[in-house]
N, C-alpha and C positions, 0 to 999 in steps of 0.2 A: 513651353508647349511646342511641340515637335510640326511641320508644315500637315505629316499624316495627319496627327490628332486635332488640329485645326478644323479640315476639312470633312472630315469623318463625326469627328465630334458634336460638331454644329447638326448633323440631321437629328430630323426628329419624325416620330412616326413608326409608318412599315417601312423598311429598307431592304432593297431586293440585291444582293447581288452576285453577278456574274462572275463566275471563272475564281471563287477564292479561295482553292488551294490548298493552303493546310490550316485555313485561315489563321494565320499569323494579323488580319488586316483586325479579329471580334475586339480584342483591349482596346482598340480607340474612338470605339461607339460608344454614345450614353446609356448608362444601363436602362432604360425606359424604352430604348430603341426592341424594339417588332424586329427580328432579322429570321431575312428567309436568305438562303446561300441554294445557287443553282452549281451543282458540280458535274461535267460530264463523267470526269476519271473516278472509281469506284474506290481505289485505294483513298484518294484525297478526300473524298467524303467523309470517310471513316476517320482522316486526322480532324478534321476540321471537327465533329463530333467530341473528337478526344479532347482537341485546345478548346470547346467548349466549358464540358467539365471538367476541365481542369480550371477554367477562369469563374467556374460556378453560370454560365451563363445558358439561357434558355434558347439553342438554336434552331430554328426549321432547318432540314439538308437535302434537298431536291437532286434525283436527277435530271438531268437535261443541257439540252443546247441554246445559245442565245438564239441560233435562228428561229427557234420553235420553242414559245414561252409556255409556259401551264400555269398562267396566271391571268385573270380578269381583266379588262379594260379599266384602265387607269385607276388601279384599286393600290396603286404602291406610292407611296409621298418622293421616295428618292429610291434612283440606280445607283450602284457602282460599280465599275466597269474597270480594271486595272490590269495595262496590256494582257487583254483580251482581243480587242478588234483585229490585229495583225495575224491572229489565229485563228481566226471563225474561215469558213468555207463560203461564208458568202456576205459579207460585212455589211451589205445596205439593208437587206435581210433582218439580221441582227439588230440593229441601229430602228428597224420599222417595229421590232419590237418591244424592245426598249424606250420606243417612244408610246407604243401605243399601252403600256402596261403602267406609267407615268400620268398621273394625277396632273388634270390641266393647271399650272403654276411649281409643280415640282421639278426637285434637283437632278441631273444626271453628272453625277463626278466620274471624273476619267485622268487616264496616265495612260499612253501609249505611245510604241516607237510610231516615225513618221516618216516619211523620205525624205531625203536633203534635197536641198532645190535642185531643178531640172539640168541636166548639162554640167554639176558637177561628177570629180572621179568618185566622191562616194556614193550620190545615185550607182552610178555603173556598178559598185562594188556592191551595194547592197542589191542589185538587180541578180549579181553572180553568186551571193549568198544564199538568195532567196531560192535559186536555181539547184542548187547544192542543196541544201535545206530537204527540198523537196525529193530528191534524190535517196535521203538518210532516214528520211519520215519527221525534218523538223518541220512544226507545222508554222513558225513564225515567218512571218511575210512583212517584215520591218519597213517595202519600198514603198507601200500605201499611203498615200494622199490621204489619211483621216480626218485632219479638221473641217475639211471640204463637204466630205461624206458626211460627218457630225449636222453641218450645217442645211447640209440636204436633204437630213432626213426630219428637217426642222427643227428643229433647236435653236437656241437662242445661247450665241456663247457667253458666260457673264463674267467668266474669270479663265485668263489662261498665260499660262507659263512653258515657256518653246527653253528647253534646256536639252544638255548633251552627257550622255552617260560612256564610260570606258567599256570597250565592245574589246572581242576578238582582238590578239596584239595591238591592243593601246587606241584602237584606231574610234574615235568619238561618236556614237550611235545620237542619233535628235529623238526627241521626246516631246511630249506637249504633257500638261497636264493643268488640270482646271476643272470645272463647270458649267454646265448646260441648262438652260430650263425649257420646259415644255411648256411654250406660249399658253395665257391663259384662254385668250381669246385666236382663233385662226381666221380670220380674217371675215369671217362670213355675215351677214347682215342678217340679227337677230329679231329684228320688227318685227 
């Protein structure tokens, strides 16, 4: 069993998730799995539909953005999120709603680029990427402090893996990837 299918596999419930594409991510859910897929791009909706029926499987296909959910207070068991945050337009945003759409004790799984530590030359490079990027209409912003952000939008990290993927001529992009829960209790005194 593959690290995806691991991670993916294991939910259960509704699963909401963000940013998937042409959903190549539906084979590694359980088929019992509830999946709702929020797609901004109209083209990707449409494959994610196709590699549905193709896989025989039942999928909701929403449009929208993570910063602005059309989903209920904490009516979903787990997010998935898979570099998305580096391309949302306002990532705390995003991350506030992804938590608040999160079932008090549920999963939030993620993969996302991150910044290399501070005062290295690949910060700098990924600073003049990001710069560039925005210049061409890429919207990935790889320099983001994410795990930080994760943590502050409250989350509880319970599993996480800091790895490096081949980027741009060979040069090693950092990554994290893991899960989050949505505290069951938030601190507050229930008497």
């Amino acid at each position: 069993m593959n690290e995806t299918t691991a991670l993916l596999g294991s939910l259960r419930g509704t699963v909401l998730e963000i940013g998937p594409g042409a959903g190549t991510s539906l084979r590694h859910y359980a088929p019992q799995v509830r999946w709702i897929g929020v797609e901004p791009n109209a083209r990707r909706r449409d494959l994610v539909r196709s590699e549905a029926d193709r896989l025989g499987r039942h999928a909701e296909v929403r449009s929208g953005r993570a910063e602005r959910l059309d989903q209920d207070d904490g009516s979903v068991d787990a997010v998935v999120a898979t570099f998305v945050l580096c391309s949302v337009s306002d990532q705390a945003a995003a991350l506030g709603e992804l938590f608040r759409v999160l079932r008090p004790g549920g999963r939030y799984v993620f993969a996302e680029h991150v910044a290399a530590p501070r005062g290295t030359w690949l910060r700098r490079a990924q600073h003049v990427a990001t710069a560039l990027g925005a210049l061409t209409g890429d919207r990935c912003r790889a320099d983001r402090d994410t795990l930080p952000a994760i943590e502050r939008a409250g989350f509880d990290v319970v599993e996480l893996r800091l790895n490096t993927r081949a980027g741009p001529f060979g040069v090693a992009i950092p990554h994290i990837a893991g899960a989050a829960v949505r505290p069951a209790h938030t601190g507050e005194d229930t008497r």
